[in-house]
C-alpha positions in Angstrom: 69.9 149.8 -48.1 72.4 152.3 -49.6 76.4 152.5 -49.9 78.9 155.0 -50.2 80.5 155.0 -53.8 83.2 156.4 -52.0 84.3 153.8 -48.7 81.5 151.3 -49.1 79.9 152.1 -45.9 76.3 151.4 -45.1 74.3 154.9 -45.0 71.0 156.4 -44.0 68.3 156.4 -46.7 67.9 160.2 -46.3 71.0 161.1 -45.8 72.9 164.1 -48.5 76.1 163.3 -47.3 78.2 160.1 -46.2 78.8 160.4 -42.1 82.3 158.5 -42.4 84.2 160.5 -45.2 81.9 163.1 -46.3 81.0 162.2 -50.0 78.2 163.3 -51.3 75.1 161.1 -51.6 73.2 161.9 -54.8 71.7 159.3 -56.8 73.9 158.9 -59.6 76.6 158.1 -56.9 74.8 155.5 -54.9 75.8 151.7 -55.2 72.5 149.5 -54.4 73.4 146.2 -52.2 74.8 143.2 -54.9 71.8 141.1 -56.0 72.0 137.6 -55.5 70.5 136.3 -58.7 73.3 137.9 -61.4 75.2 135.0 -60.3 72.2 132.8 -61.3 71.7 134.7 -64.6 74.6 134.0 -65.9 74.8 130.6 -65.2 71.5 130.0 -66.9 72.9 132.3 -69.7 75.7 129.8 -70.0 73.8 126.8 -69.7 71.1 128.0 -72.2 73.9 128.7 -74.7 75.3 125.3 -74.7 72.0 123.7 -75.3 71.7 126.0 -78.1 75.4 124.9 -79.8 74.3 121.3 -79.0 71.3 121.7 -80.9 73.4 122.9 -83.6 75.7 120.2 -83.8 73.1 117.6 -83.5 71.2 118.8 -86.3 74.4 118.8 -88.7 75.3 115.4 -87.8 71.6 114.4 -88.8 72.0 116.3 -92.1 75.2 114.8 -93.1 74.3 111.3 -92.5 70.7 111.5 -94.1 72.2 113.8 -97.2 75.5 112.7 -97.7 75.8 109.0 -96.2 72.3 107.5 -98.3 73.7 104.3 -99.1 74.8 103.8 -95.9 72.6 104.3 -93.5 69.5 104.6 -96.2 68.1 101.1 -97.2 66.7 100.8 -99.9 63.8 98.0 -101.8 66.1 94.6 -103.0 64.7 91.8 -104.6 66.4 88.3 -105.8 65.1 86.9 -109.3 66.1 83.5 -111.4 67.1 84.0 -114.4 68.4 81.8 -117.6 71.2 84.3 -118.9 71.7 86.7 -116.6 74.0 87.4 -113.1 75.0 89.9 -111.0 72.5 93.1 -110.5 70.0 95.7 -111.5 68.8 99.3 -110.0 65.9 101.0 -111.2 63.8 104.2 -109.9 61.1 101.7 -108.7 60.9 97.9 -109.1 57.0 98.1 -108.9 56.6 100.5 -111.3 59.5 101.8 -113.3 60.4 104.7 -114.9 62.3 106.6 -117.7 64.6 107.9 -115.9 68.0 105.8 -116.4 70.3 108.0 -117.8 74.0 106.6 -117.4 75.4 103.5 -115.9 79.4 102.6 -114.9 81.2 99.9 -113.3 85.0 98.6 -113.6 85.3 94.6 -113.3 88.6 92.1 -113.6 88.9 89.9 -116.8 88.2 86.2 -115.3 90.4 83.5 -116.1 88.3 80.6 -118.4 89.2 77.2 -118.5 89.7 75.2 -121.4 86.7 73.0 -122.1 86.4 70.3 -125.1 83.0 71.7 -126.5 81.4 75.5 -126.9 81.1 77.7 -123.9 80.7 81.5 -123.2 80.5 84.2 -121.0 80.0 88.1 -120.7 80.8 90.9 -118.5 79.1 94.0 -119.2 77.2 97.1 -117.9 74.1 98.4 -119.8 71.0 100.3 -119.6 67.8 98.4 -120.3 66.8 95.2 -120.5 65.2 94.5 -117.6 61.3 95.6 -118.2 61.5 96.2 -121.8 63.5 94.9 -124.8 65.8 97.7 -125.4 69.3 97.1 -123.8 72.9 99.4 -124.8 75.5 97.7 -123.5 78.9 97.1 -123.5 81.4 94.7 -122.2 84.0 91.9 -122.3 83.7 88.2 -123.9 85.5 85.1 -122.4 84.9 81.8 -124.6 86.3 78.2 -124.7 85.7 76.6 -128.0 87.4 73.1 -128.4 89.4 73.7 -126.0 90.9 77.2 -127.3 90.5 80.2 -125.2 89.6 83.4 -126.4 88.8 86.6 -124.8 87.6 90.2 -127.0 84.9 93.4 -126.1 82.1 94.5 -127.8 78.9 96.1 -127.7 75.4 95.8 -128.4 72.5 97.7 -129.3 69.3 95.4 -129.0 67.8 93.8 -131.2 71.3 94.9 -133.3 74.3 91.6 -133.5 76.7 92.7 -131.1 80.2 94.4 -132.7 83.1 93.5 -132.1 85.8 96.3 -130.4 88.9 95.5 -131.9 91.2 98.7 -130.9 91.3 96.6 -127.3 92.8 93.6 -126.4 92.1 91.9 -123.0 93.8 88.9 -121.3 92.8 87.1 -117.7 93.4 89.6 -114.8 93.1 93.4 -116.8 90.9 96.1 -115.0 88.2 97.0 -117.3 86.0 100.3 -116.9 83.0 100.9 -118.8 80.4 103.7 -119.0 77.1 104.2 -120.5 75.8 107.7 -120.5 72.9 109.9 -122.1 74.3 113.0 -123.4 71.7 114.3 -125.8 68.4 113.3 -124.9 66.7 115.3 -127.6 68.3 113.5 -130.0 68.4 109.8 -128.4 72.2 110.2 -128.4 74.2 108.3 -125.9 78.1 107.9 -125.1 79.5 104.6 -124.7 83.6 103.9 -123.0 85.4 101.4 -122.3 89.2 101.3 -121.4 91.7 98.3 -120.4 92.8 100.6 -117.2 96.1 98.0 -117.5 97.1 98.1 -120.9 95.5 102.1 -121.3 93.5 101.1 -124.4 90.6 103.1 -124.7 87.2 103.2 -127.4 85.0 105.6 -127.4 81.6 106.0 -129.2 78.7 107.7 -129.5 75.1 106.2 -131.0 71.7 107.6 -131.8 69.3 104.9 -129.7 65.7 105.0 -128.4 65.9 103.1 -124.7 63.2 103.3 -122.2 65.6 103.6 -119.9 63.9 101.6 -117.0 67.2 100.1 -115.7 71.4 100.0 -115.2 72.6 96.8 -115.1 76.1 94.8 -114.1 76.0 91.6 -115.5 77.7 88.3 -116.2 75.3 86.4 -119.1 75.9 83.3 -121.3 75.1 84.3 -124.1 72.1 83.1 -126.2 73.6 81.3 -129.7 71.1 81.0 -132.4 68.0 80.3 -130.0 69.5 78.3 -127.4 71.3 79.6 -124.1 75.4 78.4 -124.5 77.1 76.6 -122.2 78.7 78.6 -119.3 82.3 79.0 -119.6 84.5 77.9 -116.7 85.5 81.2 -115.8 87.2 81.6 -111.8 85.7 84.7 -110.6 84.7 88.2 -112.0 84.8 91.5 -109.1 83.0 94.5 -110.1 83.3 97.5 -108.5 83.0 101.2 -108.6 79.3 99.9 -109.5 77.2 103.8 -110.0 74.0 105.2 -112.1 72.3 108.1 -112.7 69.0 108.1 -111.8 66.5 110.9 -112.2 69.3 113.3 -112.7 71.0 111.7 -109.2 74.2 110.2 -109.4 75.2 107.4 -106.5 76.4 104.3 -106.0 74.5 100.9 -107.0 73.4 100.5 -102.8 71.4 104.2 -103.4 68.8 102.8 -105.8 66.5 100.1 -105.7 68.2 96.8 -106.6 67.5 93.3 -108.1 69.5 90.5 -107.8 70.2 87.6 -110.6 70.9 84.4 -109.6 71.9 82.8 -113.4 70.0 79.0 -113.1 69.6 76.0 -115.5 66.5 74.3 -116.1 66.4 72.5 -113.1 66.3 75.9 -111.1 69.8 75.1 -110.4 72.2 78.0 -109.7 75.5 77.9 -112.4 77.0 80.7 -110.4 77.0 82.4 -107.2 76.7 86.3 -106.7 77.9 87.9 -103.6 76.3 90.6 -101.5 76.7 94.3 -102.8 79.5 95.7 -100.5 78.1 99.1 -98.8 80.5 101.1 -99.4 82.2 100.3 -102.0 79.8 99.0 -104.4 81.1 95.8 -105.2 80.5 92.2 -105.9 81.5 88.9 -107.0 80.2 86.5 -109.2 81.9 83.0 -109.2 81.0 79.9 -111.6 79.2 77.0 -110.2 78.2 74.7 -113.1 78.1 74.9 -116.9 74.7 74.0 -117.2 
């Protein structure tokens, strides 16, 4: 059925010319009957094109979280160990089978408060890489001793099987924020950086070392030191926070929670724990490790 351009009648199929006003009837000036399915088109047009920005949306939603967000919502291998000296935690490529591929390790902790205590006892905060799988271990960190009852508290470092050496451009006391870093910045050359600053007096060292590491591991650990061949007494320290807790791995920076982990629990010969160390918070990367016993 056919229109009139013109008034919109209805018109015969064969006619030239509209019998109601007169205008003519060629093809270019016909108007066909409305179809009923434009209306459906478009809806379906519409419809389609939402599911198409959904799909969008969805997909960068599931990029950020499994890209940005790994520590998160990404869980990755733990494992708790005993262990004579150390406390606190470890991350490596793979606990199974590591690799050389440790390149830089940071944390920040809080200078604990030691007790005074009649006899000899120690303890160390420090982040290092090392140490875990092998015997090579650069570290650096803080001391807090009681010897006859006379508290002391300095920083150092260590380059295993090296003394450590004593930092003496620093001075720390119960409650400074210490930040430390270990990084690789030469690895032709076996030539690492080592940091650490007093972030509440502003005291900074610096240096940098020539020193062959497997670099299996990053570590952020409270020991007791070993003196002469024996493990020392633990010092009766309150609590020690670390936090900003990162490493580079493989040429990935990311917190501690992005990497494999293993946990220290620091225990006597009795299997006995001398300290407690909390869970690794998700997003922050932090924990505590709080004294228990001496020995």
């Amino acid at each position: 059925m056919s229109y009139c351009r013109k008034c919109g009648k209805k018109t015969e199929e064969d006619a030239a010319y509209c019998s109601y006003c007169g205008e003519s009837l060629e093809p270019s000036l016909l108007q066909t009957e409305p179809s009923q399915e434009e209306p459906r088109k478009v809806r379906r047009s519409r419809i389609e094109g939402f599911a198409v920005i959904l799909f969008i949306v969805m997909a960068i939603v599931l990029i950020f979280v499994q890209g940005v967000k790994p520590d998160i919502f990404t869980s990755q291998p733990t494992q708790t160990l005993s262990s004579s000296s150390w406390s606190g935690y470890s991350v490596s490529p793979d606990l199974k089978n590591p690799q050389a591929k440790v390149t830089g390790v940071s944390g920040t902790w809080t200078v604990p408060k030691v007790t005074p205590t009649p006899g000899y006892s120690y303890s160390a905060a420090w982040v290092g890489v090392g140490g875990q799988f092998d015997q090579t271990l650069i570290q650096i960190g803080t001391q807090h001793d009681s010897q006859q009852g006379q508290v002391s508290y300095a920083v150092w470092y260590e380059l295993l099987p090296d003394y450590p050496v004593g930092i003496d451009e620093l001075t720390i006391k119960p409650g400074d924020t210490i930040t430390a870093e270990i990084s690789l910045t030469n690895p032709s050359t076996n030539t690492w950086m080592m940091s650490i600053s007093n972030v509440t007096t502003g005291q900074t060292y610096q240096k940098s070392v020539v020193y062959f590491s497997k670099m299996l591991s990053a570590e952020w650990i409270v020991e007791r030191p070993t003196i002469g061949r024996r493990f020392g007494s633990l010092s009766m320290f309150d609590v020690i926070t670390f936090t900003k807790c990162g490493a580079t791995i493989d040429g990935r920076t990311g917190s501690i929670t992005s990497f494999p982990s293993s946990k220290f629990i620091m225990t006597n010969r009795m299997n006995d724990p001398l300290v407690s160390v909390g869970a690794i918070g998700l997003e922050s990367g932090s924990f505590l490790v709080t004294f228990s016993s001496q020995s």
